[in-house]
Residue frames as qw, qx, qy, qz and C-alpha x, y, z in Angstrom:
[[0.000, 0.887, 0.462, 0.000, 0.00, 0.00, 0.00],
 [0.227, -0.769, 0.132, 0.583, 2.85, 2.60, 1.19],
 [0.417, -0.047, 0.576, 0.702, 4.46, 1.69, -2.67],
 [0.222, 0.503, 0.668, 0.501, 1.62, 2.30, -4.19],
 [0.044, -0.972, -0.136, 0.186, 0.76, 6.29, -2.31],
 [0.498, 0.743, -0.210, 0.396, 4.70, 6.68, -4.40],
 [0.612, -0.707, 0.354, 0.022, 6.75, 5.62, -0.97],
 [0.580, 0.549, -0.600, 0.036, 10.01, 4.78, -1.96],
 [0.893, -0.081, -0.431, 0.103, 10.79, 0.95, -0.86],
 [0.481, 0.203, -0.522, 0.674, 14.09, 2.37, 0.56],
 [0.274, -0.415, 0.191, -0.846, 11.91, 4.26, 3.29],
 [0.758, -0.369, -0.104, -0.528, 9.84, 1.51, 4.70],
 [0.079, 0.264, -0.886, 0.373, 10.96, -0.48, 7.98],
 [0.805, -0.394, -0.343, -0.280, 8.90, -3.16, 9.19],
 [0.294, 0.260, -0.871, 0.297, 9.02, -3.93, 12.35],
 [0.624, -0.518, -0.145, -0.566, 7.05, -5.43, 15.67],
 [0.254, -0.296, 0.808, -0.441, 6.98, -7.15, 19.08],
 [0.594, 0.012, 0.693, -0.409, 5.81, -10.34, 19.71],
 [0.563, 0.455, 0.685, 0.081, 3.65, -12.05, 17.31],
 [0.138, 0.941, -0.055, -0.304, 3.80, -8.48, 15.43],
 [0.016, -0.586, 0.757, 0.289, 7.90, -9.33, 14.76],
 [0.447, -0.054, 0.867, 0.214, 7.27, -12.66, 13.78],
 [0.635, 0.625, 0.432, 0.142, 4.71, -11.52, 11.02],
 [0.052, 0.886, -0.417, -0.193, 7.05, -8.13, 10.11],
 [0.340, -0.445, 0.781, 0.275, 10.39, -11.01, 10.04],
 [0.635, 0.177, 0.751, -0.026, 8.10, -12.96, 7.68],
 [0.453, 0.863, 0.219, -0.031, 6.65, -10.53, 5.51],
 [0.273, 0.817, -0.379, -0.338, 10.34, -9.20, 4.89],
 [0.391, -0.397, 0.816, 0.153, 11.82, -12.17, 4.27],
 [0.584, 0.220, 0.768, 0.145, 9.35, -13.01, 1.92],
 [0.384, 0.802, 0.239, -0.390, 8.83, -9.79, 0.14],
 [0.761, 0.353, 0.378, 0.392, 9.99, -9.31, -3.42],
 [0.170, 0.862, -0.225, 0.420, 11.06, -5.52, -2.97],
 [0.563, 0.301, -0.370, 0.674, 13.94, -4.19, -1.22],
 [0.324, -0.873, -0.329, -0.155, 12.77, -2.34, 1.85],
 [0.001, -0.757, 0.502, -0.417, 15.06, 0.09, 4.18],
 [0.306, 0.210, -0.859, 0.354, 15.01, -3.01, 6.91],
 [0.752, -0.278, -0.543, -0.249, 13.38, -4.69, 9.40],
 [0.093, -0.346, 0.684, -0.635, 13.52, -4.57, 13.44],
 [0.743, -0.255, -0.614, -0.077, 11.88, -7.75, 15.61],
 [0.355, -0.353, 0.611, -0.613, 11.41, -7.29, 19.74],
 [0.419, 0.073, 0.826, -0.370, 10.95, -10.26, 21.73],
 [0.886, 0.274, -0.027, -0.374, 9.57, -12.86, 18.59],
 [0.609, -0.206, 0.755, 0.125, 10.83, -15.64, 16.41],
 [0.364, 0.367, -0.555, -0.652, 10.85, -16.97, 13.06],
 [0.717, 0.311, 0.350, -0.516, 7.85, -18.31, 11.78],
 [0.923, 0.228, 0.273, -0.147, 8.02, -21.26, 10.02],
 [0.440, -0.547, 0.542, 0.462, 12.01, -22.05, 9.49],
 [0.618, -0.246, 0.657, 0.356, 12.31, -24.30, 7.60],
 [0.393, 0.887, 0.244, -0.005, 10.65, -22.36, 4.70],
 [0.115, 0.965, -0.230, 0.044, 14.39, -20.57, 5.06],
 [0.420, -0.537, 0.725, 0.096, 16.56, -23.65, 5.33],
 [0.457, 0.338, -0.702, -0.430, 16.09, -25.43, 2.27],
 [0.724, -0.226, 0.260, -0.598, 13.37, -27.54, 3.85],
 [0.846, -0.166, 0.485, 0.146, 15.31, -30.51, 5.36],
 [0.862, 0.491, -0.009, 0.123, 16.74, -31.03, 1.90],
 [0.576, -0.488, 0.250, 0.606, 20.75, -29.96, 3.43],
 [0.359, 0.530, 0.366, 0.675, 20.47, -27.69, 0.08],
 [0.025, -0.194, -0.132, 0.972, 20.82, -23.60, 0.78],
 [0.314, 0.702, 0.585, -0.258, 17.37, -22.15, 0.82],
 [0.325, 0.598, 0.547, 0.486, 16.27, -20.26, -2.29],
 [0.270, -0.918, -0.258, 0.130, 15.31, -17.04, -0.03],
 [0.617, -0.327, 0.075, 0.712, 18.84, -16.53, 0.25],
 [0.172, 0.282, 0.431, 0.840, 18.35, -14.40, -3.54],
 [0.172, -0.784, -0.577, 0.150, 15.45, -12.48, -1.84],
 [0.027, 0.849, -0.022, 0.527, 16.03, -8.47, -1.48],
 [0.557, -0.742, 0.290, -0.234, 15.19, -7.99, 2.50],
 [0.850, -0.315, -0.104, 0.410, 18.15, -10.92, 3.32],
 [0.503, 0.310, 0.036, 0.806, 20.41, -7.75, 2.02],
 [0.017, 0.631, 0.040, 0.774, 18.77, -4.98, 4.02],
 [0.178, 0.261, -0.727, 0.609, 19.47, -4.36, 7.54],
 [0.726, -0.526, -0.374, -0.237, 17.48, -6.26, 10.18],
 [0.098, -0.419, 0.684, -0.589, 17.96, -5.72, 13.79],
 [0.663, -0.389, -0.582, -0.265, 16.76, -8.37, 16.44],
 [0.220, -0.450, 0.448, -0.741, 16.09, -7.25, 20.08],
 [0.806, -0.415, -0.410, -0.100, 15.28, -10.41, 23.19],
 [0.376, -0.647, 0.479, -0.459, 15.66, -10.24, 26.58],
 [0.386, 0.424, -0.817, -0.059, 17.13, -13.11, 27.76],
 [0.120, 0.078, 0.954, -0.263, 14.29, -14.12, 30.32],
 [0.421, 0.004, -0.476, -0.772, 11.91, -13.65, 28.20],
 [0.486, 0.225, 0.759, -0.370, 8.41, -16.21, 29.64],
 [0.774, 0.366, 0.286, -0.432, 6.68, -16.07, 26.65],
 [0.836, 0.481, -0.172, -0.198, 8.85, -16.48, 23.75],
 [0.875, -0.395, 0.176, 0.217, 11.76, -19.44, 24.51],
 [0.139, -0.741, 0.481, 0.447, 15.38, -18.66, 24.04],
 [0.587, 0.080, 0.766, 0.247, 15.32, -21.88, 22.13],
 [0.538, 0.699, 0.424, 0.206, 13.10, -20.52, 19.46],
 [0.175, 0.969, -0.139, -0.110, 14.75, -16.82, 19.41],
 [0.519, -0.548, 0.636, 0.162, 18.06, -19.09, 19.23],
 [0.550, 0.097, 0.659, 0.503, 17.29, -20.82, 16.17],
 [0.455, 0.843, 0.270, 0.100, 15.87, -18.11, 14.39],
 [0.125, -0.847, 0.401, 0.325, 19.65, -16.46, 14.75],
 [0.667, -0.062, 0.723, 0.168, 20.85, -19.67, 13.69],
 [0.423, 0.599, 0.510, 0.449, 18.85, -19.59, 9.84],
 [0.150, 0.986, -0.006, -0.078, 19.27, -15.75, 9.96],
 [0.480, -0.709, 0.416, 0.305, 22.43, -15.75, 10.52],
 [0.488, -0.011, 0.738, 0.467, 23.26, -17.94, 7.26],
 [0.368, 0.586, 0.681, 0.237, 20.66, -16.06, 5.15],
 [0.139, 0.960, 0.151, 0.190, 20.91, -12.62, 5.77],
 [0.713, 0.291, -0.151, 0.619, 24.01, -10.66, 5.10],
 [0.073, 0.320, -0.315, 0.891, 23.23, -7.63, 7.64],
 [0.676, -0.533, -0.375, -0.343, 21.74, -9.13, 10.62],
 [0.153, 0.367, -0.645, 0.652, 22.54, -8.17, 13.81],
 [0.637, -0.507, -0.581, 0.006, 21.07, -9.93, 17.49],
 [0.148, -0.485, 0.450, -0.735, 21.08, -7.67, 20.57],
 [0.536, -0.502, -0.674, -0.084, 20.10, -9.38, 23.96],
 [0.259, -0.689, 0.031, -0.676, 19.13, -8.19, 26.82],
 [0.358, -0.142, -0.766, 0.515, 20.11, -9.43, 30.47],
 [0.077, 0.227, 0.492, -0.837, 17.20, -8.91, 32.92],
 [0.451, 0.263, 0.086, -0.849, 14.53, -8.14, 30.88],
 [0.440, 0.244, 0.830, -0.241, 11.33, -10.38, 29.80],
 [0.421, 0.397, 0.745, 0.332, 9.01, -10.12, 27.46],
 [0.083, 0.898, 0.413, -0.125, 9.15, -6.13, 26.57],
 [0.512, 0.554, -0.050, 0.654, 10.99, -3.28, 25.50],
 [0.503, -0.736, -0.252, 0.376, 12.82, -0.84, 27.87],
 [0.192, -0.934, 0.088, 0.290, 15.16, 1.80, 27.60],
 [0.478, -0.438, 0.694, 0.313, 18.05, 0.02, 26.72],
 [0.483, 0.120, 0.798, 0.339, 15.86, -1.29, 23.50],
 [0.221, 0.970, 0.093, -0.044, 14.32, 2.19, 22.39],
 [0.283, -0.766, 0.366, 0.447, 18.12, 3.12, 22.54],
 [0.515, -0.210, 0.754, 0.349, 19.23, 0.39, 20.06],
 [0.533, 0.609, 0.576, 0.118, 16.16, 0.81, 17.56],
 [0.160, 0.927, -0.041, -0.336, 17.25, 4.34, 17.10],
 [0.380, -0.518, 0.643, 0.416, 20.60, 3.55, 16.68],
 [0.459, -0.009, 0.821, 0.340, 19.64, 1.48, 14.21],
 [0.385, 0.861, 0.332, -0.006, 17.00, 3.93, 12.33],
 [0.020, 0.916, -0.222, -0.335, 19.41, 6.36, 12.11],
 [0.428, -0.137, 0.808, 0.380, 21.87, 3.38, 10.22],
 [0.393, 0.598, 0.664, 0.216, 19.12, 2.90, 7.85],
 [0.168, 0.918, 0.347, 0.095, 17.90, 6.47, 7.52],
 [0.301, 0.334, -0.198, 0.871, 21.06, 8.94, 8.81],
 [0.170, -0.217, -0.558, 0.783, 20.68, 11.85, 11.41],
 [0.513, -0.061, -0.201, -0.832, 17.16, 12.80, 9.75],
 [0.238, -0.106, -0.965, 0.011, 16.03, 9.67, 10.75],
 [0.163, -0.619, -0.708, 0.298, 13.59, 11.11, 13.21],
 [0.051, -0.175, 0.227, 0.957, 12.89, 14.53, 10.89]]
């Protein structure tokens, strides 16, 4: 919808918490434009093996995708209750091999939410994507 009011691709960042990141991490990973990038709080990646060359030990296909090439930040607190480290663990795993500017940030202490410490980092990381207009 944003392409089509004449938004240029390079301008739009998905991101979300929770169930929110895991459809954001999906939707870029499966879109066919380039977007500016992609930020994920406290989720997971929805249906791997879609991004591991399902079981077949063959590199997934995704790999040739746009968004694996445009920066993605992930933000998890490391006691997270709702979403297990296990699952935010393998989704570094298949990111990690698929996308060429992906960076993980955890969080000691903190659960299933954002705090200070992860408002800091998203900027940081808008302002990567966008420069010091970022918030202009």
């Amino acid at each position: 919808k944003e392409l089509e009011l004449g938004i240029p691709a390079s301008n739009i960042v998905l991101g979300g918490f929770s169930q929110g990141g895991a459809l954001a991490l999906y939707s870029s990973l499966t879109c066919s434009t380039r977007l500016g990038g992609t930020f994920l709080l406290s989720t997971w990646l929805p249906a791997p093996w879609e991004f591991t060359g399902h079981g077949s030990g063959k590199p997934s296909l995704v790999h040739a995708l746009p968004n694996c090439h445009s920066p993605m930040l992930q933000c998890y607190g490391v006691d997270d209750g709702q979403i297990p480290i296990q699952w935010a663990s393998h989704g570094n795993e298949v990111l990690s091999k698929i996308h060429s500017d992906y960076i993980l940030r955890k969080y000691k202490a903190m659960g299933h939410k954002v705090n200070q410490e992860v408002e800091h980092d998203v900027a940081i990381f808008m302002v990567k994507i966008f420069g010091e207009n970022a918030y202009n």
